[in-house]
C-alpha positions in Angstrom: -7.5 -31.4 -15.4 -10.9 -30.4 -13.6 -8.7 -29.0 -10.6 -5.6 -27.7 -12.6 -8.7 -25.6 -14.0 -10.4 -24.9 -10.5 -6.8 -23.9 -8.7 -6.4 -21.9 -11.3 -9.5 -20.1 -11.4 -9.4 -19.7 -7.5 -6.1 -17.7 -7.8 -6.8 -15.4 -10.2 -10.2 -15.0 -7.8 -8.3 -14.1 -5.1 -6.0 -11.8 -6.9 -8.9 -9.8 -8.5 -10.5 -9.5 -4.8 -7.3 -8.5 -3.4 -6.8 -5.6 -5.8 -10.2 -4.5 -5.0 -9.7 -4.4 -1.2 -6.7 -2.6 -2.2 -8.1 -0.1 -4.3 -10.6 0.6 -1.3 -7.8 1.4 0.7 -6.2 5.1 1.7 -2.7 4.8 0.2 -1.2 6.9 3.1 -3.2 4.8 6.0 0.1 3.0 7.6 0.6 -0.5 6.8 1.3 -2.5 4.1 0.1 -2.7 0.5 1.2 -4.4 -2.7 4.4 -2.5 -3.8 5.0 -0.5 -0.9 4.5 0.5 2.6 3.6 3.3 5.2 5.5 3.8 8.1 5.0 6.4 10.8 8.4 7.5 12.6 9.3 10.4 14.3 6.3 12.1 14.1 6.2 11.8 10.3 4.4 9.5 7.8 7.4 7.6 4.8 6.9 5.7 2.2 9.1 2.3 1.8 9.5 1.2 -1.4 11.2 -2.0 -0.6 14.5 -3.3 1.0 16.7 -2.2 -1.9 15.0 0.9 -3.6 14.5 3.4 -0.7 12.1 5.7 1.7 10.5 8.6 0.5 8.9 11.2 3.0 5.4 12.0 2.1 4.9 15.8 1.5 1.7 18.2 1.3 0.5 19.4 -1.5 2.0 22.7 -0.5 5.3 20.9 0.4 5.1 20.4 4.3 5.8 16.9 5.5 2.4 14.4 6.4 2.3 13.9 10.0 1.1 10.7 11.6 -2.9 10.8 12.1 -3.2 13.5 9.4 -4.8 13.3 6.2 -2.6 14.4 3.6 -4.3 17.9 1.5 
């Protein structure tokens, strides 16, 4: 029961320190994260949102498309 209880608590751990490293994280650096990645291709920086649901290009505030090694404004 001892280690049911220890597993357990090592998990949730884990997850808790992995939400903090990803909350740390630029959410347009490429890569992945938890729901979602950043791809760079042709020049321009998309979002995937998974096999199924689709790829969103990232936009400017004023609506000009992110390129790759920008930061977005």
């Amino acid at each position: 029961m001892k280690t049911l209880l220890g597993l357990f608590g090592l998990t949730i751990g884990l997850l808790v320190l992995a939400g903090y490293c990803e909350s740390k994280k630029d959410p347009y650096e490429p890569g992945m994260h938890f729901d979602y990645s950043i791809q760079c291709e042709n020049g321009f920086v998309y979002k995937v949102l998974g096999r199924r649901k689709g790829t969103i290009q990232v936009l400017n505030s004023d609506g000009t498309p992110l390129k790759c090694g920008e930061k977005i404004y």
